[in-house]
C-alpha positions as CSV (number, residue, x, y, z in Angstrom):
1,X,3.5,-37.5,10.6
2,X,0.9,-35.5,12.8
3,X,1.4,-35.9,16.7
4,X,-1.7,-37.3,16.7
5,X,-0.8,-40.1,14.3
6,X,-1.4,-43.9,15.9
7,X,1.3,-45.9,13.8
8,X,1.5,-49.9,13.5
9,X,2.4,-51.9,10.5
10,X,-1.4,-51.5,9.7
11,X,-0.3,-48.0,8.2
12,X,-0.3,-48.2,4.1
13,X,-0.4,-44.8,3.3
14,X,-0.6,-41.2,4.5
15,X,-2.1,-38.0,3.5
16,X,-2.0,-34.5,5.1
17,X,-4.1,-33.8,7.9
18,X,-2.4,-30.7,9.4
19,X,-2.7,-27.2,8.2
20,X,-5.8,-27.9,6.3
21,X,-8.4,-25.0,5.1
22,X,-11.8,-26.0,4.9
23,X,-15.4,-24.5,3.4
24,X,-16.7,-22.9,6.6
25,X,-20.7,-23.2,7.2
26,X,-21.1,-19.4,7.1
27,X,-18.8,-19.1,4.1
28,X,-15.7,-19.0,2.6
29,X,-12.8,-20.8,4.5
30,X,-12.0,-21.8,7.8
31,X,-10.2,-18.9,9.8
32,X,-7.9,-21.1,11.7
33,X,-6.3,-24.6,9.3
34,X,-7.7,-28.0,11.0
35,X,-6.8,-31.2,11.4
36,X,-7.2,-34.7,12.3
37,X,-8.0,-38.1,10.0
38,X,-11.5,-36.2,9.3
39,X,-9.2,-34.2,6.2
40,X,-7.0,-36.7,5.8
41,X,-9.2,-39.5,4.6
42,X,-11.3,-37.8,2.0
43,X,-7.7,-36.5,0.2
44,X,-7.1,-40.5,-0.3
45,X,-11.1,-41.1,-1.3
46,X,-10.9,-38.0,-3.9
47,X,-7.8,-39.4,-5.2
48,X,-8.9,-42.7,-6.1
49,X,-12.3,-41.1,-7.8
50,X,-9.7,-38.8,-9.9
51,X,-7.7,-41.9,-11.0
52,X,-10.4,-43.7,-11.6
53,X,-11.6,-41.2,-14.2
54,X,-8.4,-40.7,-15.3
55,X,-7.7,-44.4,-16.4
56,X,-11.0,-45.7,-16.5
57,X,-9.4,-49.2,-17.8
58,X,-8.0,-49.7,-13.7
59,X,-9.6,-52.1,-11.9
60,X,-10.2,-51.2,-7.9
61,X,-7.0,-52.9,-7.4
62,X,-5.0,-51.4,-9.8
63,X,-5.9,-48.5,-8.5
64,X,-4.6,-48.6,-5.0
65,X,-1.4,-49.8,-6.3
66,X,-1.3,-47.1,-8.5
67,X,-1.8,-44.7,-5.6
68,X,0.5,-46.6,-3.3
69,X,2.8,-47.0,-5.8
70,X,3.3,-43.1,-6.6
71,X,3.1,-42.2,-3.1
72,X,6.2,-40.1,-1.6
73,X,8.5,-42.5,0.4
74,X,9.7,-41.7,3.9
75,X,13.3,-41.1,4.2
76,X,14.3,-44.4,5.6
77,X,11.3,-46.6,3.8
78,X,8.2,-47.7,5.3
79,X,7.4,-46.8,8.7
80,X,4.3,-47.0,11.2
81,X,3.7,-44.2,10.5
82,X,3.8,-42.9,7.0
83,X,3.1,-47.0,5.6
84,X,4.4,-46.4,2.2
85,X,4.7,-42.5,2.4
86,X,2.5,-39.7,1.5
87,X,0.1,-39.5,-1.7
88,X,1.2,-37.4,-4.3
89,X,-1.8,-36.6,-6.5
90,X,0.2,-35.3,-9.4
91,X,2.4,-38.3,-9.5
92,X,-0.6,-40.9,-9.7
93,X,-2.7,-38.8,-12.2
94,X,0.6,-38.5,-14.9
């Protein structure tokens, strides 16, 4: 989890928010990696539009659980801080 993360049993899920490259207004990429929740969020959001076009027979539902369900657990299960664990994109689209 990020220093910055705010954990409570409100947590379902994580994505990575650290280290992140993003399309810079001038061009290209980002010099230095960003972070916060602002990066973080739209990983989960572009996830669910991938699996939703991946198995277009999933309700809304059925696709969180699918998401939740593939995510990476944390070491000693869920925590306030990574809910669940981290999504792993490869795992929920296969």
């Amino acid at each position: 989890a990020a220093p910055f993360t705010v954990g409570g049993r409100w947590v379902d899920l994580a994505a990575p928010g650290t280290g992140m490259r993003s399309l810079a207004v001038d061009g290209g990429v980002t010099a230095d990696p960003v972070a916060g929740t602002s990066f973080a969020a739209p990983l989960v959001a572009g996830l669910a539009a991938l699996v939703r076009e991946r198995f277009p027979e999933l309700t809304a539902a059925q696709v969180v659980d699918r998401i939740l369900a593939t995510a990476r657990r944390p070491a000693g299960g869920r925590d306030a801080a990574l809910g669940l664990g981290v999504i792993d994109p490869v795992a929920a689209l296969t």
